[in-house]
N, C-alpha and C positions, 0 to 999 in steps of 0.2 A: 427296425424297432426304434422309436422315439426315444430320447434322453428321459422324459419323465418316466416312459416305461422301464427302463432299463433298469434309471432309479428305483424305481418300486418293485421290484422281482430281487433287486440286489441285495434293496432292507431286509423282503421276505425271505432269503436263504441265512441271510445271519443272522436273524430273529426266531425264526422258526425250522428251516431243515437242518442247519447246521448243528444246534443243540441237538435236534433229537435223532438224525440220521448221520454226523458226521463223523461218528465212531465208525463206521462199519464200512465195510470195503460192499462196492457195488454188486459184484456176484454175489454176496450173502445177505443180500435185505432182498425181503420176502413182500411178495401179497397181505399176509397176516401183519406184517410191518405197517404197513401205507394205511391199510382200513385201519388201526390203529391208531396211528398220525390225525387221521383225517377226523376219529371216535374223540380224541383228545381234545384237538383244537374247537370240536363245533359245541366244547362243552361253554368254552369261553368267547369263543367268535362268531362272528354273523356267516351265515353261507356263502355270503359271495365274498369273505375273507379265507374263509377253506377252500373256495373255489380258487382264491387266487393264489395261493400255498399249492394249490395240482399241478396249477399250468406248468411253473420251473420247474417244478419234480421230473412230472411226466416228458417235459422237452427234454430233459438231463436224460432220461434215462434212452428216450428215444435215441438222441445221438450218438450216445454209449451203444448201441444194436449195430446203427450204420457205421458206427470204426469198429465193429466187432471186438469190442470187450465186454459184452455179456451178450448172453444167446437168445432173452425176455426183456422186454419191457412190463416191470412187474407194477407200475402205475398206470399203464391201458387196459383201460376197462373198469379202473375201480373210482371215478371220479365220484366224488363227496355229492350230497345235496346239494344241487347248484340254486340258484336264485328264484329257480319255479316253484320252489319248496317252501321258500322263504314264507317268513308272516308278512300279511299285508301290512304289519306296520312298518317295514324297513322301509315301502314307499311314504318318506314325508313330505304332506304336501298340507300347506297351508289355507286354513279355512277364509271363509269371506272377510269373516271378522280381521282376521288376523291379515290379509291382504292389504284390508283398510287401514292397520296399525301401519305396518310396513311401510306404505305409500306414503300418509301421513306423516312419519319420521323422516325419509327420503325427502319431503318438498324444501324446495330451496337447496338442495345439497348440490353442487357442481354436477354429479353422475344421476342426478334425479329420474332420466329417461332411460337410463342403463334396466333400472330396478322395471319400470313401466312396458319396456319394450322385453323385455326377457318374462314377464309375465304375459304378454298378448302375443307372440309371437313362439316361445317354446324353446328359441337354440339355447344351445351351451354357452356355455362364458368364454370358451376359446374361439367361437364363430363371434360370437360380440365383439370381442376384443380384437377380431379381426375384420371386421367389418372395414368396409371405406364408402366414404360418400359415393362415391360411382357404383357400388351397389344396390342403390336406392333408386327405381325409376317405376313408376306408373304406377305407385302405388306397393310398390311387392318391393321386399327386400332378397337379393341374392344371394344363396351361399355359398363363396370360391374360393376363401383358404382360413385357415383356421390358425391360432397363434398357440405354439409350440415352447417349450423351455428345451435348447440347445446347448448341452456342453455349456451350462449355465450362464448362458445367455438366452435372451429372449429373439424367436425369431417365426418367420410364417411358411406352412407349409398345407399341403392339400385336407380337407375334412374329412373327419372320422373313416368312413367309408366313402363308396360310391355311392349311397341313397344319401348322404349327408349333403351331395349337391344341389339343393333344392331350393326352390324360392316361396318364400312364405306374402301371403297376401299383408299388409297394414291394417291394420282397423284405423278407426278415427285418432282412437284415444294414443293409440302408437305413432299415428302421424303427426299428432299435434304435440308429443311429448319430442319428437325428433326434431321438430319445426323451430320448436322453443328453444330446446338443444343446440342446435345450429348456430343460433339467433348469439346466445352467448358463448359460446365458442368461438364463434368472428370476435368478439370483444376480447375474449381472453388472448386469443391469438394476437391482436394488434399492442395489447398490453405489455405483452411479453415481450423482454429483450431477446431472446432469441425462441426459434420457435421451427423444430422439423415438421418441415412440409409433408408428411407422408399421406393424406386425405383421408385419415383414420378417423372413425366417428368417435370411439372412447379411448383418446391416448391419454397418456399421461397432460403432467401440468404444461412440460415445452413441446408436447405434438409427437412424442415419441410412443412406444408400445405399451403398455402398461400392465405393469407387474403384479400377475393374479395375486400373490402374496400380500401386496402392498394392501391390493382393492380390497379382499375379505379382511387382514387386520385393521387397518386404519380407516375403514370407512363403510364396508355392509355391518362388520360386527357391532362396530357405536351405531348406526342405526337398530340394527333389531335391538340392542342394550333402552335405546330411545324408545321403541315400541314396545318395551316389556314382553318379547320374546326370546331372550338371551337365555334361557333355560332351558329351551324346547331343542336344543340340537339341530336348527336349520342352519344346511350350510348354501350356498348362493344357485346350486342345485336344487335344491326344495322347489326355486321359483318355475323350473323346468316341468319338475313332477307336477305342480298347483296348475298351470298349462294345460297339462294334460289328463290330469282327475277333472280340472273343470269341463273338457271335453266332454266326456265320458258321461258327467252328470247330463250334459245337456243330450245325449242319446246319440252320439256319433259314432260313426263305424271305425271298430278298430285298422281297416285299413287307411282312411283318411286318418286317423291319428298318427298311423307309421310314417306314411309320407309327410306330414306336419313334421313329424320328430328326424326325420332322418335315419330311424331305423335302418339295420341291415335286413332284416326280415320282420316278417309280419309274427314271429314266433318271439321273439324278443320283447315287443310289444305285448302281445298275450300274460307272457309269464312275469312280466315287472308290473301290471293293470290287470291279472286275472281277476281280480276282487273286485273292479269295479265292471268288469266286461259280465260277471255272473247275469246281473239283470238284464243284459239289455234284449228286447226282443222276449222279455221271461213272458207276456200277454199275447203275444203273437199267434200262438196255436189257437185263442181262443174264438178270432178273426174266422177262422176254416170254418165253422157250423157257416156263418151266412153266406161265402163263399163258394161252398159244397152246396147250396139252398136246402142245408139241414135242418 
């Protein structure tokens, strides 16, 4: 388990089990308990926030079985609406227009190719941020380790999963945004009194790792403030989802978008893009009359 993970399941027991389940000794919380918990929280929270209020429950309780101090796991089997469920609005993904804003606000900023290449390419901001110039050849960028928050430090470790290993082609617009990138980043580099060499395409100002924190407050949120999108709830994700809704609009198969994304599975994909997968192929059957020579 990764330190951000750990942090996040740790907030979720003192925010939400602890209150409502830390009265009660383990052999006496119920089934009728959990669906409960679960009836509660999705009156105020998104599904994939009750989804992720299950996971430590059901882990706790799981292990609780294997040292035999309860004879049930009374949170196997009852997991909440998970994120298949969801409304298609929890996927936010940014329209043309709003693309345009975006991009616009971004030119001239230091990380301008950050925003450009996370739109035409689809990775995470920890594959970004992990990036090095030596995974850029032939045109295709590589994904080999992704940048992790340690024991609060900042450090590099393997991507999301094993499909997360993958190499995404450049387009133009992506190549020429890295091109330029480059271009000034040799400048910044030589300006600099000192300056870690680490071959990172988005470090920070002296060459070092750069701290997701730092990037969304101090520099994507004043650009979308710039764009007049600071209301809309995009967080540097959005540009991930816009990635891949624009896919979808252009009628590509959901298994090419998994491998774009790095999905663990192609069902992953389905259930976060089921809204825009509904059409595609929806004219298809109609092709069989001439086909059939009906």
């Amino acid at each position: 388990m990764t330190y951000s993970t750990y942090k996040r399941y740790s907030g979720i027991v003192g925010k939400h089990l602890k209150p409502a389940l830390g009265h009660r000794k383990l052999k006496d919380v119920t089934r009728v308990e959990v669906r409960k918990l679960y009836a509660v929280k999705s009156e105020t929270l998104s599904p994939r926030s009750v989804d992720y209020i299950h996971i430590p429950l059901q882990k706790a309780f799981s292990q609780a079985v294997r040292d035999d101090l309860i004879p049930r796991n009374v949170a196997a089997g009852e997991r909440p609406h998970s994120t298949r469920h969801a409304s298609p609005d929890r996927v936010k993904a940014l329209s043309p227009a709003q693309v345009r804003a975006l991009l616009d606000a971004a030119r001239g900023t230091r990380n301008e190719a950050l925003y450009v290449v996370a739109l035409h390419t689809g990775l995470r901001q920890s594959e970004l941020l992990g990036l090095k110039w030596s995974d850029l050849d032939g045109g295709k960028v590589s994904v080999r380790r992704a940048l992790k928050i340690a024991d609060h430090r900042l450090d590099f470790g393997p991507p999301k999963n094993k499909a997360s290993r993958r190499s995404v082609r450049l387009n133009r617009t992506a190549a020429a945004a890295l091109h330029a990138h480059r271009t000034r980043q040799n400048e910044e580099r030589i300006a600099a009194p000192e300056w870690w060499d680490g071959d990172l395409v988005f470090p920070n100002r002296v060459g070092k790792p750069m701290d997701p924190n730092n990037l969304y407050h101090r520099e994507f949120k004043p650009i979308l403030k710039r764009a007049g999108l600071a209301e809309h709830g995009f967080t540097f994700h959005a540009l991930r989802h816009t990635f891949a809704t624009a896919l979808f609009a252009r009628g590509e198969h959901p298994k090419k978008v998994q491998s774009l994304l790095g999905h663990s599975s192609i069902t992953q994909t389905m259930d976060t893009y089921s809204h825009f997968i509904d059409d595609i192929g929806g004219d298809a059957v109609d092709g069989l009359d001439d086909a059939f020579g009906l």
